[in-house]
Biopython code that builds the backbone (N, CA, C, O; Angstrom):
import numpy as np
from Bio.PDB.StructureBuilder import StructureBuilder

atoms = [
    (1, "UNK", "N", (104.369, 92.364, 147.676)),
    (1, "UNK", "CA", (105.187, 93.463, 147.161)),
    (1, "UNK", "C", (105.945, 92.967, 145.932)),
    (1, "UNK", "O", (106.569, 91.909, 146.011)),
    (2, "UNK", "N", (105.917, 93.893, 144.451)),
    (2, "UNK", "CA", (106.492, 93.564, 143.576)),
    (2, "UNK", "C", (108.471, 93.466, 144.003)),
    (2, "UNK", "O", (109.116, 93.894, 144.960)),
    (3, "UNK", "N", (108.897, 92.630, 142.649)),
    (3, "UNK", "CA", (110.295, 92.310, 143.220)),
    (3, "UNK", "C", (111.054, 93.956, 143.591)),
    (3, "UNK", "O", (111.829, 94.260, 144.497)),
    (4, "UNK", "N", (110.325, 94.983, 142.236)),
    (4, "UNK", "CA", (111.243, 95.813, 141.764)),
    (4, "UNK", "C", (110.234, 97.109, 142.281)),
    (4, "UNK", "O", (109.088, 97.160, 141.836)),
    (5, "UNK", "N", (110.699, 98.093, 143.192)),
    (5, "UNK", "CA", (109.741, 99.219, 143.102)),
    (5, "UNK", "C", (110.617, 100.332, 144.049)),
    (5, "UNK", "O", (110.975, 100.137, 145.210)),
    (6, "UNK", "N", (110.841, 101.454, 143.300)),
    (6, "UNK", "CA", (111.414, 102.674, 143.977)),
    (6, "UNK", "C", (110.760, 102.551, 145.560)),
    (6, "UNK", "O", (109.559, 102.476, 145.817)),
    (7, "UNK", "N", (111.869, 102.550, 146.533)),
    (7, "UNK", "CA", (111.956, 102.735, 148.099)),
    (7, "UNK", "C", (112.914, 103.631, 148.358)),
    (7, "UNK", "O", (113.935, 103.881, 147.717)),
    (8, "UNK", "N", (112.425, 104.181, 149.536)),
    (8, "UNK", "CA", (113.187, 105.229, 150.865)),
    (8, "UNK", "C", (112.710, 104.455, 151.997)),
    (8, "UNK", "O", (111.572, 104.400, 152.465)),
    (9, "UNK", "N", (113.885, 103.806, 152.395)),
    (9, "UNK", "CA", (113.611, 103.118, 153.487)),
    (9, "UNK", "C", (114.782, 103.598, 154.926)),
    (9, "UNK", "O", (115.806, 104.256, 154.741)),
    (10, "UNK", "N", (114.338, 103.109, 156.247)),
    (10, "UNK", "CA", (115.296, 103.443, 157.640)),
    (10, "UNK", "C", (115.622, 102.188, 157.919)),
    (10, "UNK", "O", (114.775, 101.334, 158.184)),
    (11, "UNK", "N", (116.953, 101.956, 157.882)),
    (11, "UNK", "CA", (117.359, 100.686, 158.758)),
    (11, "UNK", "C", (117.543, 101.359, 160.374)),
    (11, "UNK", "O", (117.417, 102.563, 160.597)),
    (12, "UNK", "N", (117.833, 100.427, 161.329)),
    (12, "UNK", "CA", (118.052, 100.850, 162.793)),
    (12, "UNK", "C", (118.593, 99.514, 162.963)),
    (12, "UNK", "O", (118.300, 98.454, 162.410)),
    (13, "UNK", "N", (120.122, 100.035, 164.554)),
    (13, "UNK", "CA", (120.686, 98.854, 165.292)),
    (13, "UNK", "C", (120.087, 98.628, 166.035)),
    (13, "UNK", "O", (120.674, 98.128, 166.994)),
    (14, "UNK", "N", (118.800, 98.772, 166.159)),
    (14, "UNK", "CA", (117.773, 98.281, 167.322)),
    (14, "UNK", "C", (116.890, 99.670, 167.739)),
    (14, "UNK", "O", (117.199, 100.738, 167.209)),
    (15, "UNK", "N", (115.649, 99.594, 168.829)),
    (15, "UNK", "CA", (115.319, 100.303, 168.903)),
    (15, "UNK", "C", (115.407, 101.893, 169.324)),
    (15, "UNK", "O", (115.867, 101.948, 170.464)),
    (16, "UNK", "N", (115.175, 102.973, 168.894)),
    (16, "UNK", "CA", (115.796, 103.937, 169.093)),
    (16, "UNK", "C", (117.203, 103.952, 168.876)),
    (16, "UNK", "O", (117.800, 104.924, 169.339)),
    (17, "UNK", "N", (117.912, 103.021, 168.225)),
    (17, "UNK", "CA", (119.956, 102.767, 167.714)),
    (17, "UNK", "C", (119.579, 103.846, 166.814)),
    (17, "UNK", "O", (118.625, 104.595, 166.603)),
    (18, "UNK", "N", (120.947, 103.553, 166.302)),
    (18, "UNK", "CA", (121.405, 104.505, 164.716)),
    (18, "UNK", "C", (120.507, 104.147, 163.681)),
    (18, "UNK", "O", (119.851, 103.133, 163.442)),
    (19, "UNK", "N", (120.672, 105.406, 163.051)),
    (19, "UNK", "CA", (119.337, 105.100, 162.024)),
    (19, "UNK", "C", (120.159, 105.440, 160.747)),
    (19, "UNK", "O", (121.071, 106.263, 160.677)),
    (20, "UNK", "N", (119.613, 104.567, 159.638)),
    (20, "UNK", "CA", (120.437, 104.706, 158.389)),
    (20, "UNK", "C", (119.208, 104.940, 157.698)),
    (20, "UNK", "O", (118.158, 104.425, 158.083)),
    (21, "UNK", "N", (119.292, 105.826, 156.512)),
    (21, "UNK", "CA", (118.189, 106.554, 155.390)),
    (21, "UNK", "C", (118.904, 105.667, 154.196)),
    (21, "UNK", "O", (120.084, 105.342, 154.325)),
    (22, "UNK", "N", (118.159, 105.294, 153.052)),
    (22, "UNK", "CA", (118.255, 104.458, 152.029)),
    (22, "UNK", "C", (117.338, 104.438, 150.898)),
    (22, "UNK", "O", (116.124, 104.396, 151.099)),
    (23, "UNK", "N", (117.805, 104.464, 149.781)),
    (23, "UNK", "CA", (116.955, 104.192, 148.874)),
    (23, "UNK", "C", (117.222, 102.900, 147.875)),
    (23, "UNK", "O", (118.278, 102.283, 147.734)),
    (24, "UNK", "N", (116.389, 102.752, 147.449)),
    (24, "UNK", "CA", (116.546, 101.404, 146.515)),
    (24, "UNK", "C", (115.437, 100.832, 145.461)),
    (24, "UNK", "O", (114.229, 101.042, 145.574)),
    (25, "UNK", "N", (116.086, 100.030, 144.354)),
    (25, "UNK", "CA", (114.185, 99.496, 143.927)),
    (25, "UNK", "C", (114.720, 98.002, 143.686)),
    (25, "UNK", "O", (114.887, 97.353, 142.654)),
    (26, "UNK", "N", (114.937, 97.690, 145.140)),
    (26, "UNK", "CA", (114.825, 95.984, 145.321)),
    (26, "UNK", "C", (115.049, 96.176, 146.997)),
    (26, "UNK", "O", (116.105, 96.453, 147.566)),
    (27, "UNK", "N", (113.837, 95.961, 147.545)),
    (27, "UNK", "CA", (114.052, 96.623, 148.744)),
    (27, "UNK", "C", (114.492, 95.238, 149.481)),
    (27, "UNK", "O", (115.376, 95.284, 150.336)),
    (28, "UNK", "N", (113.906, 94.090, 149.164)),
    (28, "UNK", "CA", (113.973, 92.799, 149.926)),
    (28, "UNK", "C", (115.720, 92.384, 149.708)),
    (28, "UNK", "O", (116.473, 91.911, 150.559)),
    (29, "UNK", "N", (115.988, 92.693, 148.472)),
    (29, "UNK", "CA", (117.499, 92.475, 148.239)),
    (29, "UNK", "C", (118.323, 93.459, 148.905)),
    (29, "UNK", "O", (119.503, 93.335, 149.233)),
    (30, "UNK", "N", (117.646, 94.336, 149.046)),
    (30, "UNK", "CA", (118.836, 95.501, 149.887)),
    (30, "UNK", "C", (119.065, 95.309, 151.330)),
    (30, "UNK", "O", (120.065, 95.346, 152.046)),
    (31, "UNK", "N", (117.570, 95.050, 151.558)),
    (31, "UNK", "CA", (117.782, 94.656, 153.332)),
    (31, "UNK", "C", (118.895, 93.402, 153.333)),
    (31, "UNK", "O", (119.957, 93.648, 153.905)),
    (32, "UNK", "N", (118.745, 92.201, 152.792)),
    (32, "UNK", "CA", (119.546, 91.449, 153.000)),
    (32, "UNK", "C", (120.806, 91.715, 152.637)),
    (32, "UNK", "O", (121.689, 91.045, 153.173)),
    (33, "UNK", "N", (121.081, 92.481, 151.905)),
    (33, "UNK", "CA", (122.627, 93.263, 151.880)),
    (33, "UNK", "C", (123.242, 93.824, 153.425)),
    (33, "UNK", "O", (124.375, 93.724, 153.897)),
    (34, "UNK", "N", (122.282, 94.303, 153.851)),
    (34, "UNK", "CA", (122.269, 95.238, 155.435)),
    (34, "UNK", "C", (122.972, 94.355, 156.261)),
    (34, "UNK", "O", (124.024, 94.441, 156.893)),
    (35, "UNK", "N", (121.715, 93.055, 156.019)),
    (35, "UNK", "CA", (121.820, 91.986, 157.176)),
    (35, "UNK", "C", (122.990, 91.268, 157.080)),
    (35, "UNK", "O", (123.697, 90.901, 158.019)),
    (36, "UNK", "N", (123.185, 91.062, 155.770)),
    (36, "UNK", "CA", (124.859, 89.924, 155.537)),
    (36, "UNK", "C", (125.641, 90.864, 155.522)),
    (36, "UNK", "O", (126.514, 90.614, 154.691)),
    (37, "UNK", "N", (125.816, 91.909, 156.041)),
    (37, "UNK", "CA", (126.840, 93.220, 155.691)),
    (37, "UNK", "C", (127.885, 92.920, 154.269)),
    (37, "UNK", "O", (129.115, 92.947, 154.215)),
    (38, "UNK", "N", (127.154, 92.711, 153.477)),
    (38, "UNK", "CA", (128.059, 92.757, 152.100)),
    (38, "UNK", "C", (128.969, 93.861, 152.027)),
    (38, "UNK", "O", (130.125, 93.495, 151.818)),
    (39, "UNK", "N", (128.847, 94.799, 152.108)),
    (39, "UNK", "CA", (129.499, 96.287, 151.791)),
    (39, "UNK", "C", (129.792, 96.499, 153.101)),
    (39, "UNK", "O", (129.021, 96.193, 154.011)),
    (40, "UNK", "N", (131.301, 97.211, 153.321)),
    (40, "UNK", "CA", (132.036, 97.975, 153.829)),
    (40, "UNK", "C", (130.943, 99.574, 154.246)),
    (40, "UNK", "O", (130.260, 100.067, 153.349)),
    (41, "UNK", "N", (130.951, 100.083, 155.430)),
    (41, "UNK", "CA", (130.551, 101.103, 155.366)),
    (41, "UNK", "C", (129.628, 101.685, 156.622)),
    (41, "UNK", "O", (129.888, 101.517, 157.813)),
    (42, "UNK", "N", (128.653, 102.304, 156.156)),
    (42, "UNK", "CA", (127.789, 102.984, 157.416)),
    (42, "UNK", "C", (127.399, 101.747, 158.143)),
    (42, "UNK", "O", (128.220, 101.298, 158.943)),
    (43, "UNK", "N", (126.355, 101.179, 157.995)),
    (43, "UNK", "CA", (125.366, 100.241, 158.393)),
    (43, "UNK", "C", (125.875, 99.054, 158.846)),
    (43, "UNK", "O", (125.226, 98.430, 159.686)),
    (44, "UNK", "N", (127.630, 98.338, 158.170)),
    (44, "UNK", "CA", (127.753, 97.812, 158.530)),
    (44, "UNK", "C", (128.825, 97.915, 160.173)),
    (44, "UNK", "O", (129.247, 97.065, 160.957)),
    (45, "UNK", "N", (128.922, 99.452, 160.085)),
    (45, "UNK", "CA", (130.508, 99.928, 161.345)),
    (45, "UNK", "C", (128.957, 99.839, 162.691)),
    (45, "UNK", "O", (129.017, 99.204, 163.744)),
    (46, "UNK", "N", (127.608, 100.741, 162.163)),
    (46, "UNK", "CA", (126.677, 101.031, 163.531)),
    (46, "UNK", "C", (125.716, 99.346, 163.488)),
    (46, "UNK", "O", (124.616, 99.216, 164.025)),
    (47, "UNK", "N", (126.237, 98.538, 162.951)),
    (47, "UNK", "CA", (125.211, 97.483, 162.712)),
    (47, "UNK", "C", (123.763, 97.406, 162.349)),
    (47, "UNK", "O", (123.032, 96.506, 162.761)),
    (48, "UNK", "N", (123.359, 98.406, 161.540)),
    (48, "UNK", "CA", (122.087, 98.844, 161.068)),
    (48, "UNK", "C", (121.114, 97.965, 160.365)),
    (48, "UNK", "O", (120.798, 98.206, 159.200)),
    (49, "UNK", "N", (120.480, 96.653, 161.221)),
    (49, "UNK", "CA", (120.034, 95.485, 160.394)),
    (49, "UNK", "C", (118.458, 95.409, 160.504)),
    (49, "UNK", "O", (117.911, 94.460, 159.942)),
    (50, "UNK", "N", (117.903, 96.071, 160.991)),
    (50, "UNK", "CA", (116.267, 96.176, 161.129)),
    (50, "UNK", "C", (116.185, 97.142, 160.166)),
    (50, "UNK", "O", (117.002, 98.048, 160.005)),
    (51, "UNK", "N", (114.792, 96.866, 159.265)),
    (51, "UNK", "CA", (113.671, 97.768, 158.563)),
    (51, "UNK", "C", (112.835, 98.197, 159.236)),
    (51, "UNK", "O", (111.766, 97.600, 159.366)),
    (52, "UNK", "N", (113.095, 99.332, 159.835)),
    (52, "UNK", "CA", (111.859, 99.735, 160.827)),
    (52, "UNK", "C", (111.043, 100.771, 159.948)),
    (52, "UNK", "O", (110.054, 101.215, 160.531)),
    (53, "UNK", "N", (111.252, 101.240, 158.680)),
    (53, "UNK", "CA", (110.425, 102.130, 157.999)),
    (53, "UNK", "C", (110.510, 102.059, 156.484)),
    (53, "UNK", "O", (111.646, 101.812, 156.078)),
    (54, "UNK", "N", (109.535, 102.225, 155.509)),
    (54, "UNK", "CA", (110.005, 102.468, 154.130)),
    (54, "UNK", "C", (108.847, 102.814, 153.241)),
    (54, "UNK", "O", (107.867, 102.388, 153.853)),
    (55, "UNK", "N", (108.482, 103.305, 152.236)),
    (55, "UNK", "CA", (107.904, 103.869, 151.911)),
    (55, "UNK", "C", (108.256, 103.486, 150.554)),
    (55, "UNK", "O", (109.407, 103.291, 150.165)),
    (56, "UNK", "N", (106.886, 103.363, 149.650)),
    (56, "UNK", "CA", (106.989, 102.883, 148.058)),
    (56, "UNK", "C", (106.768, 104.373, 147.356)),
    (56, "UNK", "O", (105.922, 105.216, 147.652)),
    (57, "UNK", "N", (107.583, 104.418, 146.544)),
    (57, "UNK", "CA", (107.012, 105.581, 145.493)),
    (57, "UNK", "C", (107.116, 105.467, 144.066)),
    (57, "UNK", "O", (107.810, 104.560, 143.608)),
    (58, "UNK", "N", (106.433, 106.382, 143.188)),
    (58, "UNK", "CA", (106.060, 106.072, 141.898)),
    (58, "UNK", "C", (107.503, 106.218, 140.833)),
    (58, "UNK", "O", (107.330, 106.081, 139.621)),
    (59, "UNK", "N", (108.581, 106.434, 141.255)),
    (59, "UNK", "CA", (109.737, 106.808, 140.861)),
    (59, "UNK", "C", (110.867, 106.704, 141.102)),
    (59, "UNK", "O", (110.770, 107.130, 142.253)),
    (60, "UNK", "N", (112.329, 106.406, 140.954)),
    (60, "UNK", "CA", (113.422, 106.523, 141.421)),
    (60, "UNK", "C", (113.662, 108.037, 141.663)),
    (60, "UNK", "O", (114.305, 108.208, 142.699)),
    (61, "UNK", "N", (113.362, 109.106, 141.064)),
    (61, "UNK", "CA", (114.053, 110.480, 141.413)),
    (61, "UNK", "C", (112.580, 110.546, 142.673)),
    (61, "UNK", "O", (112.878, 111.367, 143.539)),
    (62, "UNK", "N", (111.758, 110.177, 142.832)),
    (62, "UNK", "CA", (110.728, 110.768, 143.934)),
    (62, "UNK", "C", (111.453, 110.033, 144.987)),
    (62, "UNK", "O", (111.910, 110.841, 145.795)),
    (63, "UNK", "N", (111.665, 109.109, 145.217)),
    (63, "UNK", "CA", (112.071, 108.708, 146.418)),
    (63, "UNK", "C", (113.409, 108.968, 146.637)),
    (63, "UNK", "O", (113.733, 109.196, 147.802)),
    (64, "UNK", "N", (114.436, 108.990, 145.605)),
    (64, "UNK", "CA", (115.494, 110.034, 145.742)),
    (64, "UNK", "C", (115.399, 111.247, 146.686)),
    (64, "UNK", "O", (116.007, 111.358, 147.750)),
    (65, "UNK", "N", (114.578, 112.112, 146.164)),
    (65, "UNK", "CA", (113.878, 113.904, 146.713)),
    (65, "UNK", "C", (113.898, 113.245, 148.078)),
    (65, "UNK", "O", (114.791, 113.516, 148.881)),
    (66, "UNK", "N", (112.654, 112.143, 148.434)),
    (66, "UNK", "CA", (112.406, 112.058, 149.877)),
    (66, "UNK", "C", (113.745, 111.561, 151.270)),
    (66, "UNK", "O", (113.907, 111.805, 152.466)),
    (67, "UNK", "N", (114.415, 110.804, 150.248)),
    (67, "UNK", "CA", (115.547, 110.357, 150.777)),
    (67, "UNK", "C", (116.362, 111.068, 151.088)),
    (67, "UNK", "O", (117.192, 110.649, 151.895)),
    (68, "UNK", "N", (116.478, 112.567, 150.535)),
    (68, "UNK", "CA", (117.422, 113.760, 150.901)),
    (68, "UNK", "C", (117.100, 114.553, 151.834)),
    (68, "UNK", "O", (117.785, 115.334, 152.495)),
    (69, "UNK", "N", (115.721, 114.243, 151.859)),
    (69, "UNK", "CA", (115.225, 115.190, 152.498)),
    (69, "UNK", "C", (115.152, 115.359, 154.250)),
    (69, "UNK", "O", (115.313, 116.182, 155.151)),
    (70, "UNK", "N", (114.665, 113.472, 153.901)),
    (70, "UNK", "CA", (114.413, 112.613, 155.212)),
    (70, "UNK", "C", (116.078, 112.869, 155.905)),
    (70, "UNK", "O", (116.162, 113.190, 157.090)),
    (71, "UNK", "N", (116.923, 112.753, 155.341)),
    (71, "UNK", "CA", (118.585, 112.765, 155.664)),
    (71, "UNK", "C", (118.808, 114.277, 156.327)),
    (71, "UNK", "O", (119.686, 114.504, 157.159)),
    (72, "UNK", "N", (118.101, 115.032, 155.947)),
    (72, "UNK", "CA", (117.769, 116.299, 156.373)),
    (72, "UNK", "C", (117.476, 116.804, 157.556)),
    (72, "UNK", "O", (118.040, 117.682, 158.209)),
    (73, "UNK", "N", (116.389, 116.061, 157.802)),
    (73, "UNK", "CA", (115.485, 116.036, 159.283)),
    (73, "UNK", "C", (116.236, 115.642, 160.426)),
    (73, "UNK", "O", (117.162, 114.835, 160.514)),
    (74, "UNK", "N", (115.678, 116.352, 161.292)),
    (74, "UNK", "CA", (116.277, 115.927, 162.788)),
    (74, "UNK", "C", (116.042, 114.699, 163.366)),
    (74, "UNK", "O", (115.129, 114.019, 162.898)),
    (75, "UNK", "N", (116.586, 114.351, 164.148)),
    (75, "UNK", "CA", (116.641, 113.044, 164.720)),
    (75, "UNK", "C", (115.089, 112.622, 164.754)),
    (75, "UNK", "O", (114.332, 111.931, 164.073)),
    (76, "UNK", "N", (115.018, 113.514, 166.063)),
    (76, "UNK", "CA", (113.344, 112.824, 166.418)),
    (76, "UNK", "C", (112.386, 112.989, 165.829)),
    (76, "UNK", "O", (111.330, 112.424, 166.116)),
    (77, "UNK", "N", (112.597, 114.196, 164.397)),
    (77, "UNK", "CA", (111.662, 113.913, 163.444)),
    (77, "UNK", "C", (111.258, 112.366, 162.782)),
    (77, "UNK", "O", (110.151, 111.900, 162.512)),
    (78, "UNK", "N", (112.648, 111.776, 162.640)),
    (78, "UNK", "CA", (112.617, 110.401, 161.886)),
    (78, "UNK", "C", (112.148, 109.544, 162.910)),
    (78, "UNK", "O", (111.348, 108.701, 162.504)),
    (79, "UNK", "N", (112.498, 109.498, 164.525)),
    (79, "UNK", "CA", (111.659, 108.528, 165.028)),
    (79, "UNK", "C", (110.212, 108.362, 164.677)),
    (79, "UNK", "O", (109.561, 107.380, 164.320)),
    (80, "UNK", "N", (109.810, 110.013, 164.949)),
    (80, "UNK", "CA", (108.372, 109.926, 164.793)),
    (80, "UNK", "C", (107.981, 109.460, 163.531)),
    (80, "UNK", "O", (106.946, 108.795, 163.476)),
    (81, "UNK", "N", (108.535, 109.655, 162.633)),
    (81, "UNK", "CA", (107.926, 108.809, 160.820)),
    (81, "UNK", "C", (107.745, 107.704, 161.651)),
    (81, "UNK", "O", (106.639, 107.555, 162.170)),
    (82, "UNK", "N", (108.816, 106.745, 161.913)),
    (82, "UNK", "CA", (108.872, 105.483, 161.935)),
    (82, "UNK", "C", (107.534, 105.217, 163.220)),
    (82, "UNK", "O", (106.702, 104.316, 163.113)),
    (83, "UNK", "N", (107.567, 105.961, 164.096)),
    (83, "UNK", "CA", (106.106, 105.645, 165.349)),
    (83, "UNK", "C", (105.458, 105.660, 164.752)),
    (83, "UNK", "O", (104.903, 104.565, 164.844)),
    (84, "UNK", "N", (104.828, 106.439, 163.753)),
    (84, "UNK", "CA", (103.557, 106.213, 163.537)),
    (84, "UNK", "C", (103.175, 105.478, 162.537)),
    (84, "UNK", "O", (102.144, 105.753, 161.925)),
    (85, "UNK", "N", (103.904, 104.489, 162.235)),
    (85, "UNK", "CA", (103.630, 103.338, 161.383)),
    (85, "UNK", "C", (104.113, 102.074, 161.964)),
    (85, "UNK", "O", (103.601, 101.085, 161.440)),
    (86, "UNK", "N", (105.080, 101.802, 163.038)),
    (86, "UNK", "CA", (105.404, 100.913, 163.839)),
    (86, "UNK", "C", (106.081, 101.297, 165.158)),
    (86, "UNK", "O", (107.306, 101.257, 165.273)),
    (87, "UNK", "N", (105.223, 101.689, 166.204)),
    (87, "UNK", "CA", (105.160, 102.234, 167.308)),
    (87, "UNK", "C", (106.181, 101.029, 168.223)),
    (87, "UNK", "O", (106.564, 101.495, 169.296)),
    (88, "UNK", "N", (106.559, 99.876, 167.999)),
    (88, "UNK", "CA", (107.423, 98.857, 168.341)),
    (88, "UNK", "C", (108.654, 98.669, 168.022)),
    (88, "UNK", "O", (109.513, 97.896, 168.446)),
    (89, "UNK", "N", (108.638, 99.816, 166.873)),
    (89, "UNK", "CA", (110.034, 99.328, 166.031)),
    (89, "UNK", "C", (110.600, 97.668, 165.650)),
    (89, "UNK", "O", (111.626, 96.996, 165.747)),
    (90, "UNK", "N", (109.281, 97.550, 165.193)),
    (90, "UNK", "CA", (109.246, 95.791, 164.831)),
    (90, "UNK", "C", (110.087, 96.307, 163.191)),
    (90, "UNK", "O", (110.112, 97.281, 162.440)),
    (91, "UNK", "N", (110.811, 94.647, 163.322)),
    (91, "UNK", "CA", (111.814, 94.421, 162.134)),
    (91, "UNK", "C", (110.322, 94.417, 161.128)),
    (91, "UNK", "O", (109.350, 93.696, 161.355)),
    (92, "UNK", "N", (110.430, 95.326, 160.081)),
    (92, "UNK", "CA", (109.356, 95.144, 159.150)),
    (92, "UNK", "C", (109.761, 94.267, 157.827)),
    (92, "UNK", "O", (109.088, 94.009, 156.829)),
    (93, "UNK", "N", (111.433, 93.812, 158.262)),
    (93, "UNK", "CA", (111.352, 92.574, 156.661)),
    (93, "UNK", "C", (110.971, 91.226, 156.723)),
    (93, "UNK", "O", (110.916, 90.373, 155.837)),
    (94, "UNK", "N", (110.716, 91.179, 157.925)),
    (94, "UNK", "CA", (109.460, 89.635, 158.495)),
    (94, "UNK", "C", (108.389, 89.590, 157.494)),
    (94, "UNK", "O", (108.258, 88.577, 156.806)),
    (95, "UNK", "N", (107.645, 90.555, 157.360)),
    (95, "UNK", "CA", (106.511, 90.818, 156.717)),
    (95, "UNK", "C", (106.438, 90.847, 155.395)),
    (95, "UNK", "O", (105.452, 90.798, 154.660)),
    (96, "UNK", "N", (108.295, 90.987, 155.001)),
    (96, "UNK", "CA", (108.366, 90.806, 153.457)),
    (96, "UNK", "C", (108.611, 89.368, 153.146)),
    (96, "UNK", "O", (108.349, 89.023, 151.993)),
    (97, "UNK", "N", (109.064, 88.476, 153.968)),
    (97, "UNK", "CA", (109.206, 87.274, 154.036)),
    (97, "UNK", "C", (110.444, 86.913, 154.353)),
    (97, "UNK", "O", (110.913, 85.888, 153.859)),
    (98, "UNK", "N", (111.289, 87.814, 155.361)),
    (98, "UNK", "CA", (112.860, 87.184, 155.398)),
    (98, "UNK", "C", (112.681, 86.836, 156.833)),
    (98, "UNK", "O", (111.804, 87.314, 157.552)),
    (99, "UNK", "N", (113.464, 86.077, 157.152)),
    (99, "UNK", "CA", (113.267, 85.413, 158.575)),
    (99, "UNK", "C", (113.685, 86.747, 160.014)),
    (99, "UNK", "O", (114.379, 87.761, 159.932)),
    (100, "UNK", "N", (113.236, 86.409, 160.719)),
    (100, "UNK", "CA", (113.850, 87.189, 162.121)),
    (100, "UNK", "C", (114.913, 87.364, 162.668)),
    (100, "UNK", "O", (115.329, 86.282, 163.082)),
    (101, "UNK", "N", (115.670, 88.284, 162.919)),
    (101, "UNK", "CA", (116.959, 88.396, 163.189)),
    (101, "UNK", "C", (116.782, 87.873, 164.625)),
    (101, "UNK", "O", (115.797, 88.153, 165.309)),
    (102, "UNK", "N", (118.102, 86.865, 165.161)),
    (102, "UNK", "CA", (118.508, 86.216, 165.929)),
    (102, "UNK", "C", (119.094, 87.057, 166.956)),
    (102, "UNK", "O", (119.625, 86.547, 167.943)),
]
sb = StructureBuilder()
sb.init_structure("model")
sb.init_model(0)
sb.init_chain("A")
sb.init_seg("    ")
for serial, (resi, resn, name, xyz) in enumerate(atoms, 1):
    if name == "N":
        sb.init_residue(resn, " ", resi, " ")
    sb.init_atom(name, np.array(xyz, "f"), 0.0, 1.0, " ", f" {name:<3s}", serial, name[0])
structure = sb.get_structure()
């Protein structure tokens, strides 16, 4: 994955936890923002430190749109995004190369 690329991504405090909607175009740097709770705020009050979903798009305003939208949706709409791409709710920033949360 390039360093830099428009994302709409879901953090979660674990499986089925609170779910946080996000956008960004440094997705590997943002998660680790999540994880070291740099910022004051949502993610860091529900502890929102897993990538359980995210999605690349060709744009900052496209993944913007999706990010409003997704914020939109009902709960178990967003589980289901996230099932059917990781039915485990496995931490997906392993795969970007950051270590496993402890």
């Amino acid at each position: 994955m390039r360093e830099r690329l428009p994302c709409v991504y879901m953090m979660a405090s674990g499986h089925l936890g609170t779910l946080y909607v996000g956008v960004t175009s440094n997705l590997v740097g943002r998660v680790m923002q999540h994880r070291e709770e740099t910022f004051d705020g949502f993610t860091r009050r529900y502890g929102c430190k897993m990538l359980v979903w995210y999605d690349v798009g060709e744009t900052m305003e496209t993944v913007i749109a999706r990010e409003k939208a997704i914020k939109k949706w009902p709960r178990d709409w967003k589980c289901n995004l996230i099932e059917r791409g990781n039915p485990e709710w496995n931490d997906l920033a392993v795969g970007l190369g950051l270590e496993r949360l402890s």
